[in-house]
C-alpha positions as CSV (number, residue, x, y, z in Angstrom):
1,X,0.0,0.0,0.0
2,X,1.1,3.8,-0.7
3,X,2.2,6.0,1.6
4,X,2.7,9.8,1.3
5,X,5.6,10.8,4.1
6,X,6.1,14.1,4.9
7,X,9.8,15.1,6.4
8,X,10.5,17.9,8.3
9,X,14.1,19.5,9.3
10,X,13.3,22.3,11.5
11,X,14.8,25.9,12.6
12,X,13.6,29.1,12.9
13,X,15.3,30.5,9.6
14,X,14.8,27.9,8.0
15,X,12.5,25.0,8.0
16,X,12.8,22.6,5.2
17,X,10.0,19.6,4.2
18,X,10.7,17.4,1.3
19,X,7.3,14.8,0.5
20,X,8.2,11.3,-0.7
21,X,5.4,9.2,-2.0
22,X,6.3,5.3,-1.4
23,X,5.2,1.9,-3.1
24,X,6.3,-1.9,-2.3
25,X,9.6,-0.4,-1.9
26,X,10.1,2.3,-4.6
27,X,10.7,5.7,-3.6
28,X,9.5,9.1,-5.1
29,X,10.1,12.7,-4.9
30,X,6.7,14.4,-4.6
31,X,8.0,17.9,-3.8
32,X,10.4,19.9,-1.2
33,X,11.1,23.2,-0.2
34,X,11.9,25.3,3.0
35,X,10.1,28.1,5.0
36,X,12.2,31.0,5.4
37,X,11.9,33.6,7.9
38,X,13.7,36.8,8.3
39,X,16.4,37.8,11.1
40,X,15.1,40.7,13.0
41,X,11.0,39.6,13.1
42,X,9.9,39.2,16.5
43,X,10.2,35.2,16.9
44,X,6.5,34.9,17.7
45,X,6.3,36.1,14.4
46,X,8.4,34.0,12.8
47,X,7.1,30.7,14.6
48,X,4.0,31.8,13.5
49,X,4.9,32.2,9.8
50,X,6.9,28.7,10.3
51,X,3.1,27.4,11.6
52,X,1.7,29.2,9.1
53,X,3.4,27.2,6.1
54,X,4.0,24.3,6.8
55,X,0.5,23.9,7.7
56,X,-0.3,25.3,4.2
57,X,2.2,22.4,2.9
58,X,0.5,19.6,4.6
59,X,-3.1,20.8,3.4
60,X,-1.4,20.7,-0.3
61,X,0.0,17.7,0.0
62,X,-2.3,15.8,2.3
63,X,0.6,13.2,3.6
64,X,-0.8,9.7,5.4
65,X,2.6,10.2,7.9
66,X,5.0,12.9,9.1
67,X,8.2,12.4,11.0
68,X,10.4,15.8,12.1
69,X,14.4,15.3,13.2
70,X,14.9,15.5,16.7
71,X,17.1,17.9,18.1
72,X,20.8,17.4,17.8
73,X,22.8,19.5,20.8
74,X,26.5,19.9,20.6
75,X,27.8,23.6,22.5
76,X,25.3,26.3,20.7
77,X,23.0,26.5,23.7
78,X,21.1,29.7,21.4
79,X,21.0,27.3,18.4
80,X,19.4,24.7,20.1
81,X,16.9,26.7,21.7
82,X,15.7,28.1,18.3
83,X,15.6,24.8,16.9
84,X,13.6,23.7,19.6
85,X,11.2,26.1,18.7
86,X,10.7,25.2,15.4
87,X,10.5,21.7,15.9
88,X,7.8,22.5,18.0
89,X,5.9,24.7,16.0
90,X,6.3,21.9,13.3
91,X,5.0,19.3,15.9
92,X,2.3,21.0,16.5
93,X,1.6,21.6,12.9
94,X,1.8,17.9,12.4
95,X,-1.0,17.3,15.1
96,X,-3.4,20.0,13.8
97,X,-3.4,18.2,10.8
98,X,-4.4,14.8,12.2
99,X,-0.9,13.2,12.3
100,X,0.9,11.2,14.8
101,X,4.5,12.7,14.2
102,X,7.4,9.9,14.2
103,X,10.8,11.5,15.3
104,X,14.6,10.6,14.5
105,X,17.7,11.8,15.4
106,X,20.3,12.7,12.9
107,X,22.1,9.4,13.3
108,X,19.0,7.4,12.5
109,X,18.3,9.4,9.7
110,X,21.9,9.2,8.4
111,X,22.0,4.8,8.6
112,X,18.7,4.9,7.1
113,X,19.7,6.7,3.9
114,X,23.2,5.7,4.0
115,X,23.9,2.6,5.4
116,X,26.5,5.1,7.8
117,X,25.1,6.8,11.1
118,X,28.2,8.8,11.0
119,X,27.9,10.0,6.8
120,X,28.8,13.0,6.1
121,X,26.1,15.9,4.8
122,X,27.1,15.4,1.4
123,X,26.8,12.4,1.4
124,X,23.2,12.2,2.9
125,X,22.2,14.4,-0.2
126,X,24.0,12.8,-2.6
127,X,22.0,9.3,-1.3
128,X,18.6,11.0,-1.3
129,X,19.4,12.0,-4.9
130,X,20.1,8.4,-6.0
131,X,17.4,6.8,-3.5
132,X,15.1,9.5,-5.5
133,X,16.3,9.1,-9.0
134,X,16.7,13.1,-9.2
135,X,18.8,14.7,-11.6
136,X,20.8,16.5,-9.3
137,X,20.9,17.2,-4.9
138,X,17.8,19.1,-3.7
139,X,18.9,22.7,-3.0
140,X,18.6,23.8,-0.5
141,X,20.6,22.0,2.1
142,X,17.3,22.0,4.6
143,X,15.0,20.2,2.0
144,X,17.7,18.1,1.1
145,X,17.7,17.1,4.9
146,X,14.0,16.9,4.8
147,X,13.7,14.4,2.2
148,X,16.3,12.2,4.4
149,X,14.0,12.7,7.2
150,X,11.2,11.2,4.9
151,X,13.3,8.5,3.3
152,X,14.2,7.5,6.8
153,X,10.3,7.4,8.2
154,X,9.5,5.5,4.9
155,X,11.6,3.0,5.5
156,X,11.0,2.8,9.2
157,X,6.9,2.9,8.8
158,X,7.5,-0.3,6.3
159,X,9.5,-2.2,8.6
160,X,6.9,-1.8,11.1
161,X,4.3,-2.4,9.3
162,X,6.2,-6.0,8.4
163,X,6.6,-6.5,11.7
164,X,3.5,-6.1,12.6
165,X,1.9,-8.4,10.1
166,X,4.1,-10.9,11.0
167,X,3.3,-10.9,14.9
């Protein structure tokens, strides 16, 4: 059975999505894109807009499943924060539109695409590329991510699902 996954790589800048439509196996780029905010709004603003849009995305596209990267913290304690935010906002997004919203951490994402939970950002995109027969790597670098995030809830919502059958 089809399923239409929706990805989500958060922030406050910039939020990407990337929609991959997959069947018995074979993947397929439906659309991507980011929400961009600008420096110097009021962040209730900008979480708003973020709200706003990907909200507007989801309506468009209609997914059957979401899935949003969790929060990866190394020493930018303000970085974090704002990308807590937006992960939020899309959460909450995802749930106003009737989803249950699956959540992976970078590593996750990075073995499901790559086969490497330590890969390389290039590498991610240049595997999403090939996993989704596109001509060349989704610009930009936050769709890109998106579409792993999607690939990797794909994957993940089929091995389930076989799991479950088999139970």
């Amino acid at each position: 059975m089809a399923q239409l996954v929706m990805g989500i790589d958060p922030g406050t800048a910039t939020t990407g999505y990337g929609i991959v439509r997959e069947d018995s196996g074979h993947l397929e780029c439906v659309g991507f894109g980011v929400v961009i905010t600008q420096s110097g709004v009021p962040l209730e603003m900008r979480l708003d807009s973020i709200y706003r849009d990907l909200i507007t995305v989801l309506k468009q596209y209609k997914p059957t499943s979401a899935a949003v990267e969790k929060l990866f913290f190394q020493r930018n304690v303000t970085s974090a924060m704002a990308v807590g935010q937006g992960r939020g906002v899309a959460l909450l997004a995802i749930a106003h539109s009737g989803l249950d919203a699956a959540e992976y951490s970078p590593l996750q994402v990075k073995q499901a695409v790559t086969g490497y939970g330590k890969a390389s950002k290039l590498q991610v995109q240049h595997m999403v590329g090939a996993l989704l027969n596109l001509e060349s790597i989704p610009k930009p670098d936050d769709a890109a991510d998106a579409l792993a995030v999607a690939i990797c809830h794909a994957h993940s919502a089929k091995i389930v699902e076989i799991i479950g059958t088999q139970a």
